[in-house]
C-alpha positions in Angstrom: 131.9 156.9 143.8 128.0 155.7 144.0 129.6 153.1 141.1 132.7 151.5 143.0 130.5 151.4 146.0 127.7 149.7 143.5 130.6 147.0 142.4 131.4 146.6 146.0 128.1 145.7 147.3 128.2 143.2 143.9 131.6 141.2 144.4 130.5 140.6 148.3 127.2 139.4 147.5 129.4 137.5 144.6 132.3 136.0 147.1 129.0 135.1 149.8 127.1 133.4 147.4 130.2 131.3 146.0 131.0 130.5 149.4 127.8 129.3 150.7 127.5 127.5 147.1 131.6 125.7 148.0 130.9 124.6 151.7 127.2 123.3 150.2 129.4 121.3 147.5 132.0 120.0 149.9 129.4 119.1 152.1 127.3 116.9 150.3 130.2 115.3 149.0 131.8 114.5 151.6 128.6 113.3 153.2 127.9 110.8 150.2 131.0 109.8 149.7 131.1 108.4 153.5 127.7 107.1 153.1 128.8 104.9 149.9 131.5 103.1 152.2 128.5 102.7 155.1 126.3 101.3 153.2 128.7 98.9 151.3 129.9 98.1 154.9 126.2 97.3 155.8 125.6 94.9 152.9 123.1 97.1 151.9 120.8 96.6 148.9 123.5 97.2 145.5 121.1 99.8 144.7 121.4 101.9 147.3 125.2 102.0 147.5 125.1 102.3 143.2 123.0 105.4 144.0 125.3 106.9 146.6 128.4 106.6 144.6 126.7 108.0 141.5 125.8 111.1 143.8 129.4 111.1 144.6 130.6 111.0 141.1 128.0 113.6 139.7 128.6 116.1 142.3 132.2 115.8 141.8 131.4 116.8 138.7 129.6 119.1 139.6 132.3 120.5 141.7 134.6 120.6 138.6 132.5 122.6 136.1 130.9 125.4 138.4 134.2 125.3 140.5 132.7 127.6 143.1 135.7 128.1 145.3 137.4 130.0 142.2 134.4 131.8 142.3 134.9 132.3 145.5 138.5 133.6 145.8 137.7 135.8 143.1 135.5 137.7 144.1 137.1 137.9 147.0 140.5 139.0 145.7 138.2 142.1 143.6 136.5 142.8 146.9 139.8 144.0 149.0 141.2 145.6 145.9 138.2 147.5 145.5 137.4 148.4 149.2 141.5 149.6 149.7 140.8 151.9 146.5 137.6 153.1 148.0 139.2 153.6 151.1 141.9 155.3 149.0 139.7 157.8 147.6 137.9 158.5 150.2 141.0 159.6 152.5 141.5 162.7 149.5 139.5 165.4 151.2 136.6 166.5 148.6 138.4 169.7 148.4 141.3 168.0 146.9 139.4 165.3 144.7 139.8 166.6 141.2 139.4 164.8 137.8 142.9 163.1 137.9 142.0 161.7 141.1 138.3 160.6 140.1 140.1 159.3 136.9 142.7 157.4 139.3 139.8 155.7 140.9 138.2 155.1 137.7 141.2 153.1 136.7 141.6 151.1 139.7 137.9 149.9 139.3 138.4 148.7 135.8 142.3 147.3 136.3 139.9 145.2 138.8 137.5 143.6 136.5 140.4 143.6 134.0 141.9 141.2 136.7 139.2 139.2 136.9 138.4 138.6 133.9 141.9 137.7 133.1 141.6 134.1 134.2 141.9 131.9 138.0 142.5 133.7 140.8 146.3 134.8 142.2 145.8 131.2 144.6 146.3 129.3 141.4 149.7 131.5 140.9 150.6 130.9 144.7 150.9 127.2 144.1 153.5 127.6 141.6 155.9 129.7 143.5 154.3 132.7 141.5 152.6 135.4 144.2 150.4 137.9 142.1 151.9 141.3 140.9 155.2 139.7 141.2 157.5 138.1 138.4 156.6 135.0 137.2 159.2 132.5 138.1 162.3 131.6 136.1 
């Protein structure tokens, strides 16, 4: 139990930091790309609207390797897996909590780094038509 609560405690620290790290992203994006069209509206000096498209530009790049909103949904996604099987568990009274059930919750933990590890996040699926633990589409 102290271990699922352990990975718990790690995929919401995960999904907070990804988040911060996505609207951070967005933000500054956002915020040099409109101040690349202001300051060529403003005739300012070329260097100075060079430099604000070049931020532009690197952090969409940026945006494209770390890719924190996958991150993000993720770690999200493992999160409320993890906390219903915790919640699960916790419903067995201790009485009744023998070594298939411990093994049960055991194998729900590591079907939920399986899932992780397996590649983007059920959104990615959504898009498609495809909704997670369903059949993929004909």
């Amino acid at each position: 139990m102290a271990h699922s609560l352990a990975d718990l405690a790690w995929y919401a620290r995960t999904r907070n930091r990804a988040g911060r790290w996505h609207q951070t992203v967005e933000l500054s994006a956002l915020l040099t790309g409109a101040g690349t069209v202001v300051a060529a509206g403003l005739q300012a000096p070329a260097a100075i609207t060079a430099v604000m498209a070049g931020a532009t530009v690197f952090i969409g790049g940026f945006r494209q390797v770390f890719n924190h909103l996958e991150r993000y949904v993720l770690a999200a996604e493992a999160r409320s897996r993890l906390h219903l099987t915790i919640q699960r568990y916790t419903l067995v009274p201790e009485s009744e909590r023998d070594e298939a059930t411990r093994g049960r919750l055991l194998d729900e933990i590591e079907a939920v780094t399986m899932a992780e590890l397996r590649g983007p996040p059920a959104a990615a699926g959504t898009q498609s038509g495809h909704l997670p633990g369903g059949p993929p589409p004909a």
